[in-house]
N, C-alpha and C positions, 0 to 999 in steps of 0.2 A: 504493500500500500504506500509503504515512505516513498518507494521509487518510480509509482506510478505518477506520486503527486510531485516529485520532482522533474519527470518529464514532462508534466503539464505546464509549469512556471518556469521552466527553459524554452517551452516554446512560446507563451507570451514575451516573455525575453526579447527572443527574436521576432516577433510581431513587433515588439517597441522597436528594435533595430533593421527594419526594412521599410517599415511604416513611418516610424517616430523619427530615427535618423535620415532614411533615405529618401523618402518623398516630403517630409511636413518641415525639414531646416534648412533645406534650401531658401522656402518660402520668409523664414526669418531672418537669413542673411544675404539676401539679395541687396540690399542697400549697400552693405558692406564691401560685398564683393565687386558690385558696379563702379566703387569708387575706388577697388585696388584693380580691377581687368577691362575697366571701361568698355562693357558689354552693353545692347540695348534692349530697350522691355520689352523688342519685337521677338529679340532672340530668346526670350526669358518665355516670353508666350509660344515662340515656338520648342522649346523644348520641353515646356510643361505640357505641349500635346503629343509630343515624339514618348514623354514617359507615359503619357495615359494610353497611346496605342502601343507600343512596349507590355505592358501591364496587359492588355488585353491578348495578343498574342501570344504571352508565356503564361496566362493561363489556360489557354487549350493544350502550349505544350508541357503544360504539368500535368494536365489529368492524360495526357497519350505518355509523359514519362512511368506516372507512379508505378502504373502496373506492370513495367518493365525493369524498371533498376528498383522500387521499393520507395515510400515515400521515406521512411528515414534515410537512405544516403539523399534522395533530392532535398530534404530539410536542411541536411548538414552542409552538403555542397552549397546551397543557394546560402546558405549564410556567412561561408566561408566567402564567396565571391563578392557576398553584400562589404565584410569586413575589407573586403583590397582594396574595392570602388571606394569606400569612406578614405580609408589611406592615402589612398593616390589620388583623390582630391585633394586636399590639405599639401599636395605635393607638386599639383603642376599649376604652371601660370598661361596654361594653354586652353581660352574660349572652348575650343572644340571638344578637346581634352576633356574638359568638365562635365558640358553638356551629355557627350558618350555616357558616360558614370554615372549622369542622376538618370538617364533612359536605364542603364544595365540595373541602375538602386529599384526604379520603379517593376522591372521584369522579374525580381528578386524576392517581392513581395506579395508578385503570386505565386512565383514559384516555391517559398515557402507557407503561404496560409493556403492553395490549395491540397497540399498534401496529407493536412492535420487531419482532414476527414481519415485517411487512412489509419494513423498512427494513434488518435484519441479511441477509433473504434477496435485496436487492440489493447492499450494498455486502459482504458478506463470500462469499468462497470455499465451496462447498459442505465440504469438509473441514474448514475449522474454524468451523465456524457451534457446535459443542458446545462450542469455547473462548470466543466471545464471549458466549455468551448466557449461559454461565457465570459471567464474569465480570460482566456487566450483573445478574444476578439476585440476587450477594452488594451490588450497590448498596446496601441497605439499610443494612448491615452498618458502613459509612464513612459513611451518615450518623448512625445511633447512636451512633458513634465521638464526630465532633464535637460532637455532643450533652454525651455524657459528661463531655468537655472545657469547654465553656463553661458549664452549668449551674453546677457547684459554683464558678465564678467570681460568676457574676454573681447565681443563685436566692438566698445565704443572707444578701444585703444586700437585698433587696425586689426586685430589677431585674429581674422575669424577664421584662416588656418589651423588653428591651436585646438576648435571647435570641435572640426572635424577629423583632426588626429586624435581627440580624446574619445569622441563618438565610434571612429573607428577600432581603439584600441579595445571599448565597451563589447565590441559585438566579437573582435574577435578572444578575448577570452569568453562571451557565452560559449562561441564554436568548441571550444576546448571542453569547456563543460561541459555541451552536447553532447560530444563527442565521448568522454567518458562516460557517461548516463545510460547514454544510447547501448554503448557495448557491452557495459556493467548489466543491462539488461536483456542482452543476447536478441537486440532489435537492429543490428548492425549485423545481420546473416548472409546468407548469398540472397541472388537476386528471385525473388519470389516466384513458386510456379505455381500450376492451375490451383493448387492445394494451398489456402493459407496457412504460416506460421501460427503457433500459437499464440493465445492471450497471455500477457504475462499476468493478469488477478483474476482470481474466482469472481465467476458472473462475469466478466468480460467475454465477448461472442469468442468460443473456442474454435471455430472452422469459418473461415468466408471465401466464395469462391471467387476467384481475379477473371472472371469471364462477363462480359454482358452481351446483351442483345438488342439492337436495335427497336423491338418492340418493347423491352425493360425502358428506355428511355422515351417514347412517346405514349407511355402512359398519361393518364388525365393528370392526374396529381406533378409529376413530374413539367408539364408544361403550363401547370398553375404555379409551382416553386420557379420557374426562369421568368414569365410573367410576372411574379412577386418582387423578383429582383431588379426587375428592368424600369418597375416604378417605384421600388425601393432607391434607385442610383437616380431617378431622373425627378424624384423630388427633394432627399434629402441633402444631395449636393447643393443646387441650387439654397437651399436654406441656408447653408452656413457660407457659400460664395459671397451670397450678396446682403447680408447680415450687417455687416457694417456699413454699407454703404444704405441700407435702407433706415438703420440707424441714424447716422449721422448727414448725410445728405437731404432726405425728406425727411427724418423725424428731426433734426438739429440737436440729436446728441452730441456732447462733449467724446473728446478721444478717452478720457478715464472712464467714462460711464461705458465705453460700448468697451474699453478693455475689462472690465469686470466683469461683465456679463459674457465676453469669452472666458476670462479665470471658472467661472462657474458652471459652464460647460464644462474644461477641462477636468476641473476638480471632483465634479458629481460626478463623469464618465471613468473616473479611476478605481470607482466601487460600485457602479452600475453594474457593467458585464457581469461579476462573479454577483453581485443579487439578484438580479432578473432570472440569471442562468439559473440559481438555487432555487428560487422560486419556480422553476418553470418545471423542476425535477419531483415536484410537487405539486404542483396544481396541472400538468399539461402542457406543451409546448404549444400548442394552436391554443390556448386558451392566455398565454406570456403576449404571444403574437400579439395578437387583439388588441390587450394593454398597452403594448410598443404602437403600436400604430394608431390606437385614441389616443395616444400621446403626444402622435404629432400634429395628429388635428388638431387639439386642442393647444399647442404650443403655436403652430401656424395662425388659428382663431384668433385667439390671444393678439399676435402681432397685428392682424387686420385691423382688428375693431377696438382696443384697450390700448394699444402701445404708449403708455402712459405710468408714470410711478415707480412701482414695484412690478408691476404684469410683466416686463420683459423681462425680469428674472426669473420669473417665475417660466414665463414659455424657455428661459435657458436650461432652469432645473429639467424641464419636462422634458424638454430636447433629448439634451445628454442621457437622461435614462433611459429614451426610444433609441436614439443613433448608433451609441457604442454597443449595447446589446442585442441587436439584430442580427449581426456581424455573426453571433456564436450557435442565435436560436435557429435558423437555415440551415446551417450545416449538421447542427444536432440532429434534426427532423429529418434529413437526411439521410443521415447517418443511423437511423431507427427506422427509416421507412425502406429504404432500398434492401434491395435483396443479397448485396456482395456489397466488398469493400471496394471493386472495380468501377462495379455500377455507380454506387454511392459518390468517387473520386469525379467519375466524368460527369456524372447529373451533376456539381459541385462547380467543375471547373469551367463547365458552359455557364454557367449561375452567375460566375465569376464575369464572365465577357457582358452577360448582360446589362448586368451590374455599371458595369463601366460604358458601355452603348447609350444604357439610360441617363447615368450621367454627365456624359457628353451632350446627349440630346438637351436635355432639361438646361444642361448650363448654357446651351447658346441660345434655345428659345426664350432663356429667361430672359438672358442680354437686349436679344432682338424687344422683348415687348417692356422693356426698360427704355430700351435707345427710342421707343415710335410712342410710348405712352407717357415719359419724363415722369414715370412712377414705378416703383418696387411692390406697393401692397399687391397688384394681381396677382406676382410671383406667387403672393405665402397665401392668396383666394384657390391659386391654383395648385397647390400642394392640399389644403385641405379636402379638395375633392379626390384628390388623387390617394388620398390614407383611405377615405372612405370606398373605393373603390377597393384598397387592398383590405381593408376588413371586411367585405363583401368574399374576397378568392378564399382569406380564409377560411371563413365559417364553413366553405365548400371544401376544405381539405380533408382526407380520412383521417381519423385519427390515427396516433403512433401506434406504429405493428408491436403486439405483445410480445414482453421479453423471452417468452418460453419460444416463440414463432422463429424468433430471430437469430435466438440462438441455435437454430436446425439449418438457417443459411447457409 
């Protein structure tokens, strides 16, 4: 059980260090770095979309790796690679250079968070696979954290080198860690065949087969879980995109007021994941759903019609407790629905692409009806339809396949 729960907080770990460091510090030291490489925001814009289709294609080639090399060597390698790209940023003074790294940081991020379907659905208990994943999906959430902490140390003396060599050196002793954990646990085997390895704890699925079928993936339920995610990414991006700028722009927030109310996103979403996840192992994962997604409603409501006072904290608490915690209840329900750990991987990692299509989509029609309306409120009119439409898919999901079913997989 100690080494189950330590494979589980080595892979939030590294969700902080693919997530936290790799895509979300860029974003914090972009000023810095503009005044030491004298780059432009075109190229800042263009490379934050070369990471977001990065991320999109290395997550289909995660779910076509897992079942081939095993998602723990793809966990450890993607994070070993994530730990170089951090280094050797901090190391070169080359535009291009950089840009390459934060695309390879972004493909690294799938490549490590699609896998965990695999590896949670061995080493944890069918019962609490909606706490760990929970927990592993607010990952991000503590690598932000540390962000926050060392930028304003080291960014407003020129260092933001220093940043990213300590960020780097973060992730590459988790690898090490992994690395030990992993093998200490006999999850570091050869490359898995039609037979899966075993569970390493009682009541963890003992046999799952690494085979799917075409018809296994266009099941009903399965094409209502990438639908789920596709307005999962194409509302709640958008929410936090343009958050500040709806903020302070049309509402005439101060910069400390709309920075707090990010603090408190941050801060609620670093005990979200692992409560929601707890809770959901307990009352139902389509039943957590629900909750997360009235949450955004009424967080998005809130901004419409209140944004006034205390109400925008409050749609921040509400936020953070639907946004980080999604991330873990999908792939849980997945991971109890599917019939194999192969299945479960690629219904996952197309999940994964959706996820990211929607948020592409969402963030530029936000822009567009920002730029022709010279208002933000539609955005968050149109996010509330859009929760409501995903608590509608849910109520139509079957429920979680019983643990005696599952474990015959």
């Amino acid at each position: 059980m100690r080494l189950n729960a330590a494979v589980v907080v080595l892979l939030t770990g590294l969700v902080a260090a693919t997530y936290g460091f790799g895509i979300y510090l860029f974003a914090q030291l972009v000023p810095d770095m503009q005044a030491s490489l004298g780059f432009s925001f075109a190229y800042v814009g263009t490379i934050t979309a070369a990471g977001q289709l990065g991320f999109l294609l290395c997550a289909l080639l995660a779910a076509w790796l897992t079942p081939r090399v095993g998602g723990d060597w793809l966990i450890l390698g993607s994070g070993v690679v994530c730990a170089m790209a951090l280094l050797l940023i901090s190391q070169s003074n080359n535009s291009l250079v950089i840009g390459a790294m934060l695309v390879v940081l972004a493909g690294t991020a799938a490549t490590v968070f699609v896998p965990m379907v695999d590896v949670i659905a061995r080493v944890v208990a069918y019962r609490y696979r909606g706490m760990a994943m929970g927990l592993v999906s607010s990952g991000t959430s503590y690598g932000v954290f540390i962000n926050s902490l060392l930028v304003p140390i080291y960014a407003p003396q020129g260092e933001w080198r220093t940043v990213w060599w300590l960020v780097g050196l973060i992730a590459l002793g988790l690898c090490v860690l992994v690395w030990w954990v992993f093998r200490r646990g006999g999850l570091l085997g050869r490359v898995p065949s039609p037979v899966a390895r075993p569970a390493l704890a009682e009541g963890a699925t003992p046999q799952v087969r690494l085979t799917g079928t075409r018809a296994e993936l266009m099941q009903p339920w399965v094409l209502m879980v990438w639908s789920m995610n596709f307005l999962i990414g194409f509302s709640t991006f958008p929410f936090q995109n343009y958050l500040s700028s709806y903020l302070r722009i049309e509402l005439g927030f101060g910069v400390a007021y709309t920075a707090q109310i990010w603090a408190t996103i941050g801060l609620v979403g670093m005990f979200a994941g692992l409560a929601v996840g707890w809770l959901s192992d307990r009352i139902g994962l389509r039943i957590a759903m629900l909750l997360v997604y009235v949450s955004v409603a009424v967080a998005a409501l809130i901004l419409l019609v209140q944004p006034s006072g205390y109400w925008p904290s409050i749609a921040a608490v509400l936020f953070s407790i639907a946004f980080y915690p999604i991330f873990g209840l999908i792939p849980a329900y997945v991971s109890k629905q599917a019939s194999s750990v192969a299945t479960a991987v690629a219904i996952f990692g197309i999940a994964n692409v959706m996820q990211g299509s929607g948020g592409m989509l969402g963030n530029y029609s936000a822009g567009l009806w920002a730029s022709h309306s010279g208002s933000f409120a539609g955005i968050y009119g149109a996010i509330v339809m859009v929760a409501m439409v995903l608590i509608a898919l849910t109520l139509k999901l079957p429920r979680e396949a019983p643990e005696k079913l599952q474990q015959l997989c």
